[in-house]
PAVEX-267137 format. One record per residue (C-alpha): residue number from 0; x, y, z. Coordinates in steps of 0.1 Angstrom, whole numbers, plus 2048, in hexadecimal, padded with zeros to 3 digits. Example, Ala and Ser with C-alpha at 12.3 -4.5 7.8 and 13.67 -1.06 7.14 Angstrom:
<rs>
{nr:0; x:87B; y:7D3; z:84E};
{nr:1; x:889; y:7F5; z:847};
</rs>
This chain:
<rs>
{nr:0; x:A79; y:9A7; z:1E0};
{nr:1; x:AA1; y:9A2; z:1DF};
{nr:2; x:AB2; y:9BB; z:1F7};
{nr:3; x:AC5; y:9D7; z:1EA};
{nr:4; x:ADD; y:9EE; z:1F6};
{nr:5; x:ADD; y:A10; z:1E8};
{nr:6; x:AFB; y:A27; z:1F0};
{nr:7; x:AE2; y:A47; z:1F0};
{nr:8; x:AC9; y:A36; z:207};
{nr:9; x:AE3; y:A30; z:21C};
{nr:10; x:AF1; y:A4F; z:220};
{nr:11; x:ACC; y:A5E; z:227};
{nr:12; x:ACB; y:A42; z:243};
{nr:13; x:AEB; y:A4D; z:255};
{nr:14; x:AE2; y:A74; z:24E};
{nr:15; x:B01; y:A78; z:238};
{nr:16; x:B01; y:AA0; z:227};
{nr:17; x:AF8; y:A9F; z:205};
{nr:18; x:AF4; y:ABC; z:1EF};
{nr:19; x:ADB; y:ACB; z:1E4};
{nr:20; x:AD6; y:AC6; z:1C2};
{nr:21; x:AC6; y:AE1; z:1BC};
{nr:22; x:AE6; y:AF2; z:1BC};
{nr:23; x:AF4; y:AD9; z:1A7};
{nr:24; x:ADB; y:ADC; z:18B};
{nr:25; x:AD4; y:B03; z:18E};
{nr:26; x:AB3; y:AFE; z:197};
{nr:27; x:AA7; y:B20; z:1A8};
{nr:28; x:A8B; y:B2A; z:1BA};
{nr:29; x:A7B; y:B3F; z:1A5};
{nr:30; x:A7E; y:B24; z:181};
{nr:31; x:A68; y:B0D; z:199};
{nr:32; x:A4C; y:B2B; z:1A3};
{nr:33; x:A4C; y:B34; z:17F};
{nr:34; x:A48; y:B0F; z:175};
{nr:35; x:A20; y:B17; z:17D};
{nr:36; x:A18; y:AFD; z:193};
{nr:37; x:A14; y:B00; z:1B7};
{nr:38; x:A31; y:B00; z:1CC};
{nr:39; x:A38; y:AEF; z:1F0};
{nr:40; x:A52; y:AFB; z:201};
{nr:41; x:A56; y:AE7; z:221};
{nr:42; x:A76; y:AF0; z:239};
{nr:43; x:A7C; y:AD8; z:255};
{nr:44; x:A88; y:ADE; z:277};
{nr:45; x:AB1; y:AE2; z:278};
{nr:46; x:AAE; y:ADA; z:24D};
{nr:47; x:AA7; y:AB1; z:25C};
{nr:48; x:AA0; y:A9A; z:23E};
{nr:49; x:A81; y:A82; z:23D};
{nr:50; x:A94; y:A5D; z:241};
{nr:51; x:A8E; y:A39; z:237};
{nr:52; x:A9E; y:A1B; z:246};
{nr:53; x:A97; y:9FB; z:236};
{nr:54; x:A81; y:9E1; z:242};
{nr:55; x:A7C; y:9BB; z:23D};
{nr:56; x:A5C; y:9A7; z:23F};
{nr:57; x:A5F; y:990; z:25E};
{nr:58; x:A66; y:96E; z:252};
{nr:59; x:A76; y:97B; z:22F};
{nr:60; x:A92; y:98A; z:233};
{nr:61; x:A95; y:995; z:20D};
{nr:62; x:A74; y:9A3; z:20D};
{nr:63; x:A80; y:9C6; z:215};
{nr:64; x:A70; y:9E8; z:214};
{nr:65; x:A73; y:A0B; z:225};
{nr:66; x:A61; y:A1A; z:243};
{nr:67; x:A64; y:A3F; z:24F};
{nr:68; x:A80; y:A43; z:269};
{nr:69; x:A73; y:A61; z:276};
{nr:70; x:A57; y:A7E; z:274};
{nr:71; x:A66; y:AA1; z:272};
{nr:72; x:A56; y:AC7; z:27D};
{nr:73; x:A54; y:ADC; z:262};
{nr:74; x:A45; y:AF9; z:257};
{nr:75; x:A31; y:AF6; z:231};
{nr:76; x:A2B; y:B18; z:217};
{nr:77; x:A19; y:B14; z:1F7};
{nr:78; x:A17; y:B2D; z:1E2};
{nr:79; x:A08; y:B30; z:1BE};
{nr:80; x:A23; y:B4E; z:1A6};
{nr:81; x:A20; y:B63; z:1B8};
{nr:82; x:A03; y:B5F; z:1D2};
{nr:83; x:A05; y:B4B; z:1F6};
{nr:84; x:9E9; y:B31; z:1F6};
{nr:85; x:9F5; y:B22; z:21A};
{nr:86; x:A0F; y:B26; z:238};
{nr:87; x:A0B; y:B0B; z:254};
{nr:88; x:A23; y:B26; z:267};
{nr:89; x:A43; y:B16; z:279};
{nr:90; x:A3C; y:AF3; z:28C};
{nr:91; x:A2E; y:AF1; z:2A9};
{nr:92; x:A1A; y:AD3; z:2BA};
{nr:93; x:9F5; y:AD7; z:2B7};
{nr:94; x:9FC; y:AFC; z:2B1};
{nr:95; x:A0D; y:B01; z:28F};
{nr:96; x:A21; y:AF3; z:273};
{nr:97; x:A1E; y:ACF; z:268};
{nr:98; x:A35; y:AAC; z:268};
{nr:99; x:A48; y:A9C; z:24D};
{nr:100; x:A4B; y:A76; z:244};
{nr:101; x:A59; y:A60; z:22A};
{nr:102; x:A39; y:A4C; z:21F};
{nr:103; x:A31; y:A2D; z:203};
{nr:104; x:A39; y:A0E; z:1FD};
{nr:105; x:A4C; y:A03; z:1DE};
{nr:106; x:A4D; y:A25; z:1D2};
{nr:107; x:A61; y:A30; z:1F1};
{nr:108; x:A77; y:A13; z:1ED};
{nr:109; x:A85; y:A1C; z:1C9};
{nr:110; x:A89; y:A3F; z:1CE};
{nr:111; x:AA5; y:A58; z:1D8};
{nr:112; x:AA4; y:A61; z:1FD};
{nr:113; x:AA0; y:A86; z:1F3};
{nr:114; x:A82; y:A7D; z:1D9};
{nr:115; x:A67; y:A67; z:1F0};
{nr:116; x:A43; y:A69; z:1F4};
{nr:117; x:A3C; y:A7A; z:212};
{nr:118; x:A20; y:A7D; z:228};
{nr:119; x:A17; y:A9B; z:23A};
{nr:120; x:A04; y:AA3; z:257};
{nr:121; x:9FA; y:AC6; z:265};
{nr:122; x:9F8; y:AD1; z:284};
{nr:123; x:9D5; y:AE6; z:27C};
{nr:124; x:9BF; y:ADA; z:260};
{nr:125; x:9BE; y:AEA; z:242};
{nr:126; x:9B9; y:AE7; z:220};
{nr:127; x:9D8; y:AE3; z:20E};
{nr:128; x:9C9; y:AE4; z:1EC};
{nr:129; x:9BB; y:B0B; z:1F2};
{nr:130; x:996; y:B01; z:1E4};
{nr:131; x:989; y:B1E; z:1FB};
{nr:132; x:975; y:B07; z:211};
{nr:133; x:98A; y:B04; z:22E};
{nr:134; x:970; y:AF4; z:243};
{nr:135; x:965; y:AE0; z:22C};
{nr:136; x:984; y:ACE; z:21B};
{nr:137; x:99E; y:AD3; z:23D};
{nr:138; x:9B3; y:AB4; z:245};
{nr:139; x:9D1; y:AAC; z:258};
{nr:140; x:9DB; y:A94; z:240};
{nr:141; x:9ED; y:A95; z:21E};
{nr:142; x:A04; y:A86; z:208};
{nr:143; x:A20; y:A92; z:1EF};
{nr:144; x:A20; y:A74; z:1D4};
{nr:145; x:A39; y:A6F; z:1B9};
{nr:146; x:A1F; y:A6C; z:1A3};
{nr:147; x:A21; y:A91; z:18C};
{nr:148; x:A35; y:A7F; z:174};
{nr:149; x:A1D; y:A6A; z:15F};
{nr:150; x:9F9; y:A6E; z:15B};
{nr:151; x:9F1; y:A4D; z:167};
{nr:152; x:9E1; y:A5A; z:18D};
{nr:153; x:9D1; y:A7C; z:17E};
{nr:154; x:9C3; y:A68; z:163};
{nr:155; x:9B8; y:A4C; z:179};
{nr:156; x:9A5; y:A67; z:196};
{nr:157; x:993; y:A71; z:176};
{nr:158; x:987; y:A51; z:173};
{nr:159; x:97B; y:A4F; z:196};
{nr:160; x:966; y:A6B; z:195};
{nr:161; x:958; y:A60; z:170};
{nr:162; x:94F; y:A40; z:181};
{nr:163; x:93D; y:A4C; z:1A1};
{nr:164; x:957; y:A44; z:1BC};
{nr:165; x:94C; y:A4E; z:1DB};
{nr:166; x:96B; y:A61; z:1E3};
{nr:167; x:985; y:A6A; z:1CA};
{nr:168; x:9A1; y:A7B; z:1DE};
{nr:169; x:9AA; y:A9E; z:1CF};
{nr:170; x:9CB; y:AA9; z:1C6};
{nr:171; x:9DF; y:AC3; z:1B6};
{nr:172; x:A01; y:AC2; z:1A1};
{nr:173; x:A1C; y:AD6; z:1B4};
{nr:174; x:A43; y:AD7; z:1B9};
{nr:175; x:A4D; y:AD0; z:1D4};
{nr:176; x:A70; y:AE5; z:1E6};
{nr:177; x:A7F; y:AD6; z:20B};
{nr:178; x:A95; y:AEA; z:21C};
{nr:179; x:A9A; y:B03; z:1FC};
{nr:180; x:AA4; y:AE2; z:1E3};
{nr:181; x:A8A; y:ADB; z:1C6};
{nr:182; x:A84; y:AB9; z:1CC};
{nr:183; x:A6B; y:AB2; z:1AC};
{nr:184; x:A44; y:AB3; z:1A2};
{nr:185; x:A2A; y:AA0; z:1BB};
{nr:186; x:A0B; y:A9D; z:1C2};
{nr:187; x:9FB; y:AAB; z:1DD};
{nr:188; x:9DD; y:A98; z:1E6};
{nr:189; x:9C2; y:A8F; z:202};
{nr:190; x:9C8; y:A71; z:212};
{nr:191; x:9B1; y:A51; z:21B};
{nr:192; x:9A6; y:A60; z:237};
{nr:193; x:982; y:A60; z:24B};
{nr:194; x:974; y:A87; z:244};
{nr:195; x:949; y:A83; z:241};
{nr:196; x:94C; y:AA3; z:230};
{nr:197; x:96C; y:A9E; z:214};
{nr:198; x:978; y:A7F; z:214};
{nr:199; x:966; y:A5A; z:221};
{nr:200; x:94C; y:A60; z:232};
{nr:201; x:947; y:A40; z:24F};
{nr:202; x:938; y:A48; z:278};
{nr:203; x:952; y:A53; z:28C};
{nr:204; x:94C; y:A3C; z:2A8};
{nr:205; x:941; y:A1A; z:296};
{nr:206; x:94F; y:A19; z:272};
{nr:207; x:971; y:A12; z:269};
{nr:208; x:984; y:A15; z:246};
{nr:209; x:9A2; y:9F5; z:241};
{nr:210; x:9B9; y:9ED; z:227};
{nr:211; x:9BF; y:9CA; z:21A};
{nr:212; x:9E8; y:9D6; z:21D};
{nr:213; x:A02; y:9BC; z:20A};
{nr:214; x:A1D; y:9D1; z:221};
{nr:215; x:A0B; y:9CE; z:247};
{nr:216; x:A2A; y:9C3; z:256};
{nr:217; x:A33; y:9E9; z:253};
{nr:218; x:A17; y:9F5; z:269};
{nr:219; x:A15; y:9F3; z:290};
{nr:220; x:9F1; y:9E2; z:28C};
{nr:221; x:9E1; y:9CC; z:27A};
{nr:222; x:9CA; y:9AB; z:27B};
{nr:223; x:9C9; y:98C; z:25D};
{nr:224; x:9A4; y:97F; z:251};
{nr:225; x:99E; y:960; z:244};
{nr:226; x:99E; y:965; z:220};
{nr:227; x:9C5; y:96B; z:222};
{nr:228; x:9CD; y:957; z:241};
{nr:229; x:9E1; y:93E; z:231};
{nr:230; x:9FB; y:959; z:220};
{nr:231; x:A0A; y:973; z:234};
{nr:232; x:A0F; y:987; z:213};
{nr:233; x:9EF; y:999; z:21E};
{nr:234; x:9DC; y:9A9; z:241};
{nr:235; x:9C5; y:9C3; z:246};
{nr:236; x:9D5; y:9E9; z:256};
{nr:237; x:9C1; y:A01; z:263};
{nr:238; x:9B3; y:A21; z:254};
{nr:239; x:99A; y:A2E; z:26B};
{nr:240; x:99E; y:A2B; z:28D};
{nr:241; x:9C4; y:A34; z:287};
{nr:242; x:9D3; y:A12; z:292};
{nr:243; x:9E4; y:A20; z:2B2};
{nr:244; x:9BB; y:A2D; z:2BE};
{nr:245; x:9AC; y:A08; z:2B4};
{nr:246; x:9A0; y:9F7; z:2D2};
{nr:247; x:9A2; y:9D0; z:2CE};
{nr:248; x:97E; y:9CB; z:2D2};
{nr:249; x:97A; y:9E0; z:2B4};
{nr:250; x:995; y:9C6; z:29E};
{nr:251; x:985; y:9AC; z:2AE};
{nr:252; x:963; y:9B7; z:2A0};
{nr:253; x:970; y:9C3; z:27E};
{nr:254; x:983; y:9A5; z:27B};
{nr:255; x:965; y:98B; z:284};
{nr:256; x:952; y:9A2; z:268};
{nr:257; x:969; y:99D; z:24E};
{nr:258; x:96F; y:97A; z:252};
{nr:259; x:947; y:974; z:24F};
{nr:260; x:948; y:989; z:233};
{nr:261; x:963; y:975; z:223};
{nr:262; x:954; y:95A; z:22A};
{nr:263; x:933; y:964; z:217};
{nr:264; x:946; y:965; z:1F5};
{nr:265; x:943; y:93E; z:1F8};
{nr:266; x:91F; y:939; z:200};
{nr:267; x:914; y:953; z:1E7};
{nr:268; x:905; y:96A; z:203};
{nr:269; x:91F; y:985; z:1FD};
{nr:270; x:906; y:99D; z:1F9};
{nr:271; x:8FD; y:99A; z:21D};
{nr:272; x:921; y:9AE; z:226};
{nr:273; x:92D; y:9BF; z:204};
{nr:274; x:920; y:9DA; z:1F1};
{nr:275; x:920; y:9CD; z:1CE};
{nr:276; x:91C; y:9ED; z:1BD};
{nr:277; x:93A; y:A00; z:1CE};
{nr:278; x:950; y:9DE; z:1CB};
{nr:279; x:945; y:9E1; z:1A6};
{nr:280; x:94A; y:A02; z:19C};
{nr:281; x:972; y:9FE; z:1AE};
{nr:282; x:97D; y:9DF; z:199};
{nr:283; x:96D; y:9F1; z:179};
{nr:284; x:981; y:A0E; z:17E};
{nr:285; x:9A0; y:9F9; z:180};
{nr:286; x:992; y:9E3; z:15F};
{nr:287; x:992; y:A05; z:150};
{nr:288; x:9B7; y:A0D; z:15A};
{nr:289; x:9C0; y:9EB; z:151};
{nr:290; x:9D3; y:9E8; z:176};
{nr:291; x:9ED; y:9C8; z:177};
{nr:292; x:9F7; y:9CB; z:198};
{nr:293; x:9DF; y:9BC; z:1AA};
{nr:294; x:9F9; y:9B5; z:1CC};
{nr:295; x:A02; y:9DD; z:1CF};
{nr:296; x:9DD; y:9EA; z:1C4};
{nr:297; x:9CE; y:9F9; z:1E3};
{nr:298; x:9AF; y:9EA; z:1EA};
{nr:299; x:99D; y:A06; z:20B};
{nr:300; x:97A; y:9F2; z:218};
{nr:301; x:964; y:A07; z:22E};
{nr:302; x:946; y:A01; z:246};
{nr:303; x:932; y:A20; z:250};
{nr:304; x:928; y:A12; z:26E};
{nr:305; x:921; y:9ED; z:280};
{nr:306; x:902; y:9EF; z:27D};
{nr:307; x:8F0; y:9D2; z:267};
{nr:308; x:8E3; y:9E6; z:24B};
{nr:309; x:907; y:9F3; z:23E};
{nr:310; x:91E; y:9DD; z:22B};
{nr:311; x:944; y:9DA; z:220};
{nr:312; x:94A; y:9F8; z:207};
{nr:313; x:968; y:A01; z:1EF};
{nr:314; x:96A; y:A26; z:1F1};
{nr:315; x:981; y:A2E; z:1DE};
{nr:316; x:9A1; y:A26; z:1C5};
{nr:317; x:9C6; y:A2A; z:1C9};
{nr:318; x:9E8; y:A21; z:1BD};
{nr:319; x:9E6; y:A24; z:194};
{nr:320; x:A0F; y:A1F; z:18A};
{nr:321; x:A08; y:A00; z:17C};
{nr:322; x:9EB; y:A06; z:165};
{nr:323; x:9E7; y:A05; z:13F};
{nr:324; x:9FC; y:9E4; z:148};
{nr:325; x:9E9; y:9C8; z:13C};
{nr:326; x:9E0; y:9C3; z:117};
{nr:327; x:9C2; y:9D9; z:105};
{nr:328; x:9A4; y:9C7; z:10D};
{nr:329; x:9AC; y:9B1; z:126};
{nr:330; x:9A0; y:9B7; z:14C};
{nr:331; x:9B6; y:9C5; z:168};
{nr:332; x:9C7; y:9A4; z:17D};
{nr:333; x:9B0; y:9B4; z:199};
{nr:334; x:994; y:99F; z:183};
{nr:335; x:9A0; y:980; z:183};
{nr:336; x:9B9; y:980; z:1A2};
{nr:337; x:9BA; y:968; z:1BA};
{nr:338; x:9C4; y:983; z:1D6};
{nr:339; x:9A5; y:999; z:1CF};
{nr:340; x:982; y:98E; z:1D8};
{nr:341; x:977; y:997; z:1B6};
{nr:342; x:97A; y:976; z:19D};
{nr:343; x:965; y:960; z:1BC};
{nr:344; x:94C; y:980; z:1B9};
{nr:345; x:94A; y:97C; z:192};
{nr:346; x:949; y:952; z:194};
{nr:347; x:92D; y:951; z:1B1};
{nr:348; x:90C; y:93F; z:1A7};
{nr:349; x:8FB; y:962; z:1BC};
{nr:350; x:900; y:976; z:199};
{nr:351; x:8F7; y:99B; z:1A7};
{nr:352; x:91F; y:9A5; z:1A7};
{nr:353; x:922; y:997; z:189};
{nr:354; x:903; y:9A8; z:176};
{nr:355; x:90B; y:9C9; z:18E};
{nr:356; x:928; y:9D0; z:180};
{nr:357; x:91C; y:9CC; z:15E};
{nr:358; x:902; y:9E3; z:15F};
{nr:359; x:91A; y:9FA; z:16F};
{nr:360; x:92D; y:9F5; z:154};
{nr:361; x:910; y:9F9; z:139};
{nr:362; x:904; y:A18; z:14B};
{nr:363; x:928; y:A2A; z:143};
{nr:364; x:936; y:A1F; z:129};
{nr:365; x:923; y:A38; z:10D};
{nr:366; x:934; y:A55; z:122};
{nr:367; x:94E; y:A49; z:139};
{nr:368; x:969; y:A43; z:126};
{nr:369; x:95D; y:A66; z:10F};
{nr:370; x:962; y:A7C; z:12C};
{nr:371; x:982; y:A69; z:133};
{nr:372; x:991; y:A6A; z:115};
{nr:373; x:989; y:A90; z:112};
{nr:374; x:996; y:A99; z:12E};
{nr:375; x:9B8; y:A86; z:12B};
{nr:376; x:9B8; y:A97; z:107};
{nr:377; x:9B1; y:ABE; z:116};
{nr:378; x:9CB; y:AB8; z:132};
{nr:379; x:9EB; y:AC2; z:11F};
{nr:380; x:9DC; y:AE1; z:118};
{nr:381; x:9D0; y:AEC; z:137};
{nr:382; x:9E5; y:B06; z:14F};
{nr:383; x:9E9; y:AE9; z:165};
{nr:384; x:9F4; y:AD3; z:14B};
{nr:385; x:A09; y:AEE; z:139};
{nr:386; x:A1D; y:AF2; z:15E};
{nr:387; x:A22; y:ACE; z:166};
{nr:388; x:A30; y:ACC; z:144};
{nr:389; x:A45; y:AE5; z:14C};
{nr:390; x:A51; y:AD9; z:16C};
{nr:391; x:A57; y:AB3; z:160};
{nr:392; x:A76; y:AC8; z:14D};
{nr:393; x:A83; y:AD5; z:170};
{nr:394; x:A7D; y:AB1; z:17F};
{nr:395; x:A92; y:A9E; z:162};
{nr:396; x:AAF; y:ABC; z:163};
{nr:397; x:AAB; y:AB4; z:191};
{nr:398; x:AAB; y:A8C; z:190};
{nr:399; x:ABE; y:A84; z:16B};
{nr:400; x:A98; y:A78; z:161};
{nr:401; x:A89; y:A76; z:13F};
{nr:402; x:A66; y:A79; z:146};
{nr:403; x:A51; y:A7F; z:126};
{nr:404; x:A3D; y:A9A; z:123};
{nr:405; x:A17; y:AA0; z:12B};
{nr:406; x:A0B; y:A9F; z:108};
{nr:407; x:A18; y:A7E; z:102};
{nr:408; x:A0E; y:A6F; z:123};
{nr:409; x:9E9; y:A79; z:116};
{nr:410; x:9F1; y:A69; z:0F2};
{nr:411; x:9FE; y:A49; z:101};
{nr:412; x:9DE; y:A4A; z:11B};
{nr:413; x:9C6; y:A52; z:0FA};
{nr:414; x:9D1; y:A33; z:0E7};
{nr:415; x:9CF; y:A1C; z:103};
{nr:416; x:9A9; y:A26; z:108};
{nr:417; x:9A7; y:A20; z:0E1};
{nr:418; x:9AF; y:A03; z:0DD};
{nr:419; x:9A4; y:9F5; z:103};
{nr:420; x:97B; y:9FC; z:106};
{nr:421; x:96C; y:9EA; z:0E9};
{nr:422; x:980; y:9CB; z:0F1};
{nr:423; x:979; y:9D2; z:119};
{nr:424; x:952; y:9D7; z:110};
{nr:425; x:954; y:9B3; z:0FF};
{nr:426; x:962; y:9A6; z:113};
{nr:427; x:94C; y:9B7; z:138};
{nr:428; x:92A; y:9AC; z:120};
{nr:429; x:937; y:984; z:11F};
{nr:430; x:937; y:983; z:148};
{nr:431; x:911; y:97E; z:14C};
{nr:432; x:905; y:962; z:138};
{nr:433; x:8E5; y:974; z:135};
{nr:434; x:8FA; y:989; z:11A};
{nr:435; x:913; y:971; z:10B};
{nr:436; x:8FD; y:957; z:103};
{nr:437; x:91A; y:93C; z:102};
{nr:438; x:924; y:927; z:11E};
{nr:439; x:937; y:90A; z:11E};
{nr:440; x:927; y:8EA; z:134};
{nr:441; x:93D; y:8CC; z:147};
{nr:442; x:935; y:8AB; z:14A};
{nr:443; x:911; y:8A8; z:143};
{nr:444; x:90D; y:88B; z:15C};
{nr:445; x:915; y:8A5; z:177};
{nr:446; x:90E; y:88F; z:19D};
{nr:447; x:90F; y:8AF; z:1AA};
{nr:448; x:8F4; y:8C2; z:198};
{nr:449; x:8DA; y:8A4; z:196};
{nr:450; x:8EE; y:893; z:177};
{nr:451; x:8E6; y:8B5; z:15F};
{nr:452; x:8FC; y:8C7; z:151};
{nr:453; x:912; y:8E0; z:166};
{nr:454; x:913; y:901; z:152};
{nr:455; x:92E; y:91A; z:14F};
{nr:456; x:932; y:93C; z:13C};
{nr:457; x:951; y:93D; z:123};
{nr:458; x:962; y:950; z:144};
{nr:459; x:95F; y:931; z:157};
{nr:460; x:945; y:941; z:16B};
{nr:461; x:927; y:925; z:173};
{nr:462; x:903; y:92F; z:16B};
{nr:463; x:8E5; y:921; z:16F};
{nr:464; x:8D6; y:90C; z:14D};
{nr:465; x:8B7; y:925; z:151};
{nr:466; x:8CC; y:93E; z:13E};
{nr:467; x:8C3; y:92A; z:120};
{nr:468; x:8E4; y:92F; z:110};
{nr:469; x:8E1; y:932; z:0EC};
{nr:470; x:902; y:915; z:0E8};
{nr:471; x:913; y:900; z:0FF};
{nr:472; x:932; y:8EC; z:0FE};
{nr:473; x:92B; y:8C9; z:111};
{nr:474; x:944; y:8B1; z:119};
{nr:475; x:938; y:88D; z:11C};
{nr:476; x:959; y:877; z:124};
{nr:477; x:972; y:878; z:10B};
{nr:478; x:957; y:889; z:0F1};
{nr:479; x:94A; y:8AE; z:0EB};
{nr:480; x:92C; y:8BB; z:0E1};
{nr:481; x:91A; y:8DC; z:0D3};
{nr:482; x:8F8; y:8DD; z:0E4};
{nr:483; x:8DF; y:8F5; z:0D1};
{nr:484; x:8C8; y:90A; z:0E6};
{nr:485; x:8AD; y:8F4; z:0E4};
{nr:486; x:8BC; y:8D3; z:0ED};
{nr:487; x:8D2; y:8E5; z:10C};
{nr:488; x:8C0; y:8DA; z:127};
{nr:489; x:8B5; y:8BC; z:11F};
{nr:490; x:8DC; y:8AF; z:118};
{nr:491; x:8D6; y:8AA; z:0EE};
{nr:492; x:8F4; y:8B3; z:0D9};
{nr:493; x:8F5; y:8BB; z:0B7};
</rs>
């Protein structure tokens, strides 16, 4: 990433004044209640902004991003017209209130000092979202995303429930006000947190929740496995224990774990430290999406406990700005990447991923992408979807923006599920030879394989010959052959 000097990040990182633009625009208070969604109003301690200061990754300088420069008291209201939903009450530690913090990656990066993701963290739990369970959905943790101004994450959490996720994090469309200045629609969601009764559920003293983090040299801890040893570009950060409460017997152990399980994907005994199913399920929802930002998707792998009978799981999905990206029909570069474990899954000669996450696939596909599809199509006219709509107007008239409305978000979102399943069911049917019946075969003289010939699927995926294929493509030095079904194992051509 080339470095780049922004004048307005720059004046957020030596605490210039700027005016609030609320006043500029005429934005009032009251034009963002009636807006319809939810509004946060969070007021800091002495009116201090959440900051940024830029950061490079060590050893590349022009590899630079943005970490928070500090955390801020504040107190957070969130009312709904005309009724209060939620007062933290005015900060103070352990006692009241909440913190503030600039939080993301790339997202943070690109945008204006006074329009950043944030994180928050209360001082109480609660239940932000008001679902009038407050012992069963409180949490310290949330996050403000930037993401009210497409469909793509709404759309995409949809999709995760559809498809079974263990834990799709909840969330609610809301505008969000700091220090009395309308700063824009968010989202205000859960977090990837451990929560046994909301969010993933792992033992509290023996299970552990990591991401596989492409920016780890922003976080105070983190430890590198073997599959990505020889890159820095990615290491593993801690989600539960919080990194600053991980003793380093417990990375030592997570880390030798890993690294066996890594080293599984080679020998074909994967299933030994991976659950197949839930490692299905997450790339098809991302096949689904059609995700091209394989680097930046956030891949969360949890163990319930250390304990031999629980494996590696993938709880959950995150991070959709980059789907509807690749071309209709085509899988998500999480398929095929080099960077994911999920193409060495697919080519193993142990064929269980590979035939789990087509019958996953075979088991939703008459009513998965229905229900999707109908519920992206009712969302415009919904009193949630009506207000967002409504509040994307005061966003563009904030920021100078020109996001499109809800409707057509949905319409664009429609006609990419058109014209993506059929081609994506195709194409999910030709990964187990079992249903393609076409492979193609190498060298039939193969040392290797007792001079037969090696067989592979038309997704260069080797099987064994027992799969009978119905037509193989044999190549014999500088000559190829058709082999009919009947002649395939015994090397004839035709």
């Amino acid at each position: 990433m080339v470095r780049i000097v922004r004048l307005a990040l720059l004046l957020s990182l030596i605490g210039a004044a700027v005016t609030p633009a609320s006043a500029q625009t005429g934005i009032s208070l009251d034009e963002v209640r009636q807006a319809g969604l939810r509004m946060v109003e969070i007021t800091t301690e002495g009116g201090e902004e959440p900051r940024g200061e830029e950061i490079a990754k060590p050893g590349d300088p022009d590899n630079v991003n943005i970490v928070s420069a500090n955390k801020v008291g504040c107190r957070i209201v969130i009312t709904l017209l005309a009724d209060t939903l939620y007062d933290s009450g005015p900060h103070a530690k352990d006692s009241s209130g909440a913190t503030i913090r600039i939080n993301g990656n790339t997202s943070a990066f690109y945008s204006d000092p006074l329009n950043m993701p944030y994180k928050l963290k209360l001082e109480k739990k609660a239940d932000l979202l008001a679902r009038g369970d407050e012992e069963q959905y409180e949490d310290k943790n949330w996050r403000l995303l930037k993401d009210a101004t497409s469909l793509n994450t709404i759309a995409a959490l949809e999709l995760s429930r559809l498809a079974g996720m263990e834990y799709t994090p909840a969330y609610t469309p809301c505008n969000v006000v700091i220090n009395g200045d309308y700063r824009g629609c968010y989202l205000l969601m859960e977090t990837v947190r451990r929560n046994p009764r909301c969010r993933i559920a792992c033992d509290k003293q023996a299970g552990f929740i990591v991401e596989r983090d492409p920016y780890w040299w922003k976080e105070q801890q983190w430890f590198a496995s073997g599959w990505y040893d020889g890159s820095s570009m990615y290491r593993w950060t801690w989600k539960y224990p919080d990194a600053d409460e991980v003793t380093e017997q417990q990375q030592q152990a997570v880390q030798l774990y890993i690294n066996a399980a890594e080293k599984s994907l080679d020998d074909g005994s994967y299933d030994r430290y991976f659950d197949t199913a839930s490692l299905a399920r997450w790339l098809l929802v991302h096949d689904i999406l059609g995700t091209r930002d394989s680097g930046g998707a956030n891949m969360y792998f949890k163990k319930q406990d250390d304990s031999d009978t629980t494996l590696l799981e993938m709880p959950c999905v995150w991070d959709f700005d980059s789907s509807y990206d690749m071309a209709p029909g085509s899988f998500s570069r999480l398929h095929t990447s080099s960077n994911a474990y999920f193409s060495v899954l697919l080519k193993s000669t142990n064929r269980t991923f590979a035939r789990t996450y087509v019958a996953l696939w075979n088991e939703l596909k008459d009513s998965l992408p229905g229900s999707l599809a109908a519920f992206v199509s009712h969302y415009p006219d919904t009193d949630e979807g009506t207000a967002l709509d409504a509040s994307r107007k005061l966003y563009n008239r904030r920021w100078g923006t020109t996001y499109t409305t809800v409707r057509n978000n949905a319409l664009s979102t429609l006609d990419w599920l058109q014209s993506h399943i059929d081609p994506l069911d195709r194409q999910i049917q030709l990964i187990d030879v079992a249903d393609s019946g076409l492979v193609t075969a190498v060298s039939s003289g193969d040392s290797q394989n007792g001079g037969r010939p090696t067989y592979y699927n038309i997704n260069g995926v080797r099987v064994s010959s027992s799969a009978r294929p119905a037509i193989a493509i044999c190549r014999q030095g500088d000559a190829v052959k058709i082999v009919l079904r009947h002649e395939a194992h015994a090397g004839g051509a035709q």
